[in-house]
N, CA and C atoms as a LAMMPS dump frame, in Angstrom:
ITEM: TIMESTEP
0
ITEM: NUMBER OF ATOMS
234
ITEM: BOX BOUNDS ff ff ff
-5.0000000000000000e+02 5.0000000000000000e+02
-5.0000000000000000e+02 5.0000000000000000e+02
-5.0000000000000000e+02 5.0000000000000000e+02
ITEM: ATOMS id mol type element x y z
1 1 1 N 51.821 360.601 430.549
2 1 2 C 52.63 360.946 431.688
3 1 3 C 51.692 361.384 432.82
4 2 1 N 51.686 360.812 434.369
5 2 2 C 51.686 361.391 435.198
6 2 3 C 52.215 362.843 436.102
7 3 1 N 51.091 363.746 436.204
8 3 2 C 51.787 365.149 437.01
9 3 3 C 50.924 364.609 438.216
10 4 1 N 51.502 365.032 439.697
11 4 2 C 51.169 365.136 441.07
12 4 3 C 50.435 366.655 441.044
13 5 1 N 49.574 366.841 441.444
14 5 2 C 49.183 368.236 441.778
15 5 3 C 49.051 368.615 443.249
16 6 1 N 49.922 368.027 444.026
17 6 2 C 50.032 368.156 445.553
18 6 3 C 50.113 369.6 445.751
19 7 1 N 51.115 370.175 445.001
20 7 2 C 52.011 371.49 445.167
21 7 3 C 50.841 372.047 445.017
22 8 1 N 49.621 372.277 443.847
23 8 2 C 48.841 373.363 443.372
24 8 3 C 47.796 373.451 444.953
25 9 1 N 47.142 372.4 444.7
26 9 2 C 45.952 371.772 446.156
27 9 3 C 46.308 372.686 447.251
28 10 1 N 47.495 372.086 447.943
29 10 2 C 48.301 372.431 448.829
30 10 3 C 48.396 374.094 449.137
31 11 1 N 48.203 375.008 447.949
32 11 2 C 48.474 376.277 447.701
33 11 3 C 46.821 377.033 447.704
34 12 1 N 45.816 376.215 447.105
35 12 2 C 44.625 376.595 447.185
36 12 3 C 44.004 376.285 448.747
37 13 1 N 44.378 375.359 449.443
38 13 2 C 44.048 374.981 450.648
39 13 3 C 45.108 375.972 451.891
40 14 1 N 45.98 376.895 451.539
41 14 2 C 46.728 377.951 452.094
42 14 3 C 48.208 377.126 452.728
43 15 1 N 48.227 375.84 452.559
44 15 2 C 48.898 374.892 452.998
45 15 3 C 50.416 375.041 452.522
46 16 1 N 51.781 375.357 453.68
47 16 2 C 52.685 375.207 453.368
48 16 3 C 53.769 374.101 452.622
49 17 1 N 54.887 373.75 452.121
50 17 2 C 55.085 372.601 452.048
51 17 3 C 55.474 371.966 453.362
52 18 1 N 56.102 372.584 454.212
53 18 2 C 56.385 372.21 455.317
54 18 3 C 55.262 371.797 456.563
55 19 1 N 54.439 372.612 456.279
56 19 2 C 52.986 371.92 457.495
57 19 3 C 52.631 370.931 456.305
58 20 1 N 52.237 370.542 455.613
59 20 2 C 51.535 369.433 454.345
60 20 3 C 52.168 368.26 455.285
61 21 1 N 53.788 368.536 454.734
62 21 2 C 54.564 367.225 454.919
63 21 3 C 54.33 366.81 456.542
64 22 1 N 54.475 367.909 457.36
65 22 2 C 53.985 367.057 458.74
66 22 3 C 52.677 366.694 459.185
67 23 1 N 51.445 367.303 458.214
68 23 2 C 50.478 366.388 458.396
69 23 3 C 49.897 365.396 457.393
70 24 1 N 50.537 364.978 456.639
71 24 2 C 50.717 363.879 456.167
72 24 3 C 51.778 362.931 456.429
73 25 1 N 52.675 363.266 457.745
74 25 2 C 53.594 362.537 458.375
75 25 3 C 54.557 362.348 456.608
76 26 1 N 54.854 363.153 456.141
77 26 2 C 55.939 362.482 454.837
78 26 3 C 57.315 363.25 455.059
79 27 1 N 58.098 363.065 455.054
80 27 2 C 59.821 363.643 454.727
81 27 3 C 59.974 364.607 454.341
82 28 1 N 60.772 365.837 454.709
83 28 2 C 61.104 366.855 454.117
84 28 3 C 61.644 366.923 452.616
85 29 1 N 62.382 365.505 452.347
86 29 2 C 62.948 365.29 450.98
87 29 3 C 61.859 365.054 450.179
88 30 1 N 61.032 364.196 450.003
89 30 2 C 60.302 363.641 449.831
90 30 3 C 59.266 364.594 449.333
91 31 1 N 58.982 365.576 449.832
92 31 2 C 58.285 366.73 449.607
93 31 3 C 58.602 367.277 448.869
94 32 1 N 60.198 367.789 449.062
95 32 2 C 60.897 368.447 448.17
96 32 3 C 60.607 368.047 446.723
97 33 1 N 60.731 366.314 446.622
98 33 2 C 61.226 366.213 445.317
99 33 3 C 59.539 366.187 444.48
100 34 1 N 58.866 366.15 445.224
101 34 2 C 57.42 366.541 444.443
102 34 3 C 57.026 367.588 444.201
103 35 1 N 57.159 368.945 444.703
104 35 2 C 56.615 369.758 444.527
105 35 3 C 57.939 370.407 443.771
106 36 1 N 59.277 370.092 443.37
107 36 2 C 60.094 370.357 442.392
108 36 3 C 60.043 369.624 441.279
109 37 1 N 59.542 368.094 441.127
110 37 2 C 59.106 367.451 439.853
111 37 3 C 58.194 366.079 439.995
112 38 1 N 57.112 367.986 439.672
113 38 2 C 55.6 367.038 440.072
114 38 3 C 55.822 365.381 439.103
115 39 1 N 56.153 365.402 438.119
116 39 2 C 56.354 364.364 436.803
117 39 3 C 57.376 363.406 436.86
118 40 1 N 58.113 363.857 437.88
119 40 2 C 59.268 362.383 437.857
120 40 3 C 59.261 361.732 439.143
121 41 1 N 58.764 362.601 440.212
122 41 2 C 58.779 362.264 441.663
123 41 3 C 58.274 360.619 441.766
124 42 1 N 58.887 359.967 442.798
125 42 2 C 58.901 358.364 442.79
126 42 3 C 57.772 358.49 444.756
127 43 1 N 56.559 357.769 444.352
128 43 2 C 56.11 358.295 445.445
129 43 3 C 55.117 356.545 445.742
130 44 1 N 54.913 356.387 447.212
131 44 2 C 54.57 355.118 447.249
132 44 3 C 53.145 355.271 447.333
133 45 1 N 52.054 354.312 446.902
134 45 2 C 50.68 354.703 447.464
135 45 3 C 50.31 355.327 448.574
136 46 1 N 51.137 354.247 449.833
137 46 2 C 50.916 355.18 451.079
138 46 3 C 51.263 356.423 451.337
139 47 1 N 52.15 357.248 450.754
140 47 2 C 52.357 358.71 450.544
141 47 3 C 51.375 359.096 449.673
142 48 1 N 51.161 358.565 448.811
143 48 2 C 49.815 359.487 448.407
144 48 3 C 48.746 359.596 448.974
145 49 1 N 47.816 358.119 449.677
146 49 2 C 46.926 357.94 450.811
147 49 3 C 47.431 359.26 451.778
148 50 1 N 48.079 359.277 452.578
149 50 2 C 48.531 360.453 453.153
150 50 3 C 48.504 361.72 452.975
151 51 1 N 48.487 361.944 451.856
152 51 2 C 48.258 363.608 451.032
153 51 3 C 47.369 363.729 450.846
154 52 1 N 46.84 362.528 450.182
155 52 2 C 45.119 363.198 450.252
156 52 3 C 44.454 363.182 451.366
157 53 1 N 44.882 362.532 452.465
158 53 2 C 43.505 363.061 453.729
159 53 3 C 44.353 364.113 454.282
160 54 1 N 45.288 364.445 454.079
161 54 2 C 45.812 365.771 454.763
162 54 3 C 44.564 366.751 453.87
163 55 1 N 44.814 366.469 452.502
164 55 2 C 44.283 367.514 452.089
165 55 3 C 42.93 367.532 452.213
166 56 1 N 42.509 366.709 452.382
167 56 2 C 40.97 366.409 452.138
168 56 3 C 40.164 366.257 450.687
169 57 1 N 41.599 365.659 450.028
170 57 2 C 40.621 365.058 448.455
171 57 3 C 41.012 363.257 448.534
172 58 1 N 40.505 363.035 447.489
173 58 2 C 40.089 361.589 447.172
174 58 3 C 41.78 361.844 446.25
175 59 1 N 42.175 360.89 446.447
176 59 2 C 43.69 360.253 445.852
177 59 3 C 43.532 360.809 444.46
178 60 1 N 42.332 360.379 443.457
179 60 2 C 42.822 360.518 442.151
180 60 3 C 42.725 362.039 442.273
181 61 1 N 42.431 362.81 442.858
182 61 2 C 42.551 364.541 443.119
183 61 3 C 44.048 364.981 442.301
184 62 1 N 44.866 363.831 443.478
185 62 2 C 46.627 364.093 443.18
186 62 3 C 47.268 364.074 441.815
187 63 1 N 46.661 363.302 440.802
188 63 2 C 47.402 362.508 440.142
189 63 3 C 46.275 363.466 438.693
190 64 1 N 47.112 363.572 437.659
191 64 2 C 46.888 364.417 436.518
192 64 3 C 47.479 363.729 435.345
193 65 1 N 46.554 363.537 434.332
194 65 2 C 47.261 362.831 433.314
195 65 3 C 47.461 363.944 432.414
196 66 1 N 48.83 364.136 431.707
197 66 2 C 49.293 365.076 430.885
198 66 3 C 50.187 364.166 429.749
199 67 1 N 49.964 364.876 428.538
200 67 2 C 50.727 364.503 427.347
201 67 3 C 52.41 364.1 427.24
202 68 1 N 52.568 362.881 427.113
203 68 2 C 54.166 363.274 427.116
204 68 3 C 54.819 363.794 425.728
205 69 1 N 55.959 364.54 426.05
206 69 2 C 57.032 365.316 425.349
207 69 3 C 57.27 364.974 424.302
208 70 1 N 57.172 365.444 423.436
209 70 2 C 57.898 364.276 422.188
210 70 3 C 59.366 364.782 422.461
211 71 1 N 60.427 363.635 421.844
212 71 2 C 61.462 363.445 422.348
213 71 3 C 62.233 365.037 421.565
214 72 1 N 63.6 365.391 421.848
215 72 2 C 63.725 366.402 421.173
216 72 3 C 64.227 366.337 419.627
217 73 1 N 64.694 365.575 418.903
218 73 2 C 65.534 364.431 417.728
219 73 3 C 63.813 364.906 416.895
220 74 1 N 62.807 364.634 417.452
221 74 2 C 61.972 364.939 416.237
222 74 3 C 61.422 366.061 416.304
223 75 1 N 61.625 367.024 417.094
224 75 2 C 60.71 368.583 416.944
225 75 3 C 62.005 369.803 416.475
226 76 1 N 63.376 368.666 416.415
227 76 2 C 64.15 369.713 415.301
228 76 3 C 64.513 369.359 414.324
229 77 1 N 63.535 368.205 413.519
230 77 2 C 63.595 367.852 412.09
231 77 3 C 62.412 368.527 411.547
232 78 1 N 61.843 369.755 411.621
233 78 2 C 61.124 370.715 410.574
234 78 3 C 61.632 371.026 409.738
């Protein structure tokens, strides 16, 4: 699974969500739905190109590979 780490960056760089999104020219929604689910958010390259020179990292900065879930059907058959 993919996590976005826009939200964390964004927070170490003192960066609001609301100034981010206008200097990366991206949507208030759009914002929203990333920094509420870094893991499901539907985001186009060019929004990510965009976040990262706002932020001043290299694209793969954004993007975090994390374990996916095992489903719930097998972690309550112990």
């Amino acid at each position: 699974m993919i996590r976005l780490k826009v939200k964390e960056l964004a927070q170490q760089k003192g960066y609001s969500q609301g100034l981010l999104g206008r200097m990366a020219n991206v949507d208030t929604k759009t914002m929203q739905k990333i920094y509420r689910n870094p893991t499901t958010a539907v985001v186009t390259t060019p929004i990510l190109d965009r976040l990262a020179k706002a932020l001043k990292v290299d694209v793969s900065e954004l993007l975090e590979s994390i374990p996916d879930e095992e489903p719930k059907e097998f972690l309550d058959n112990t």
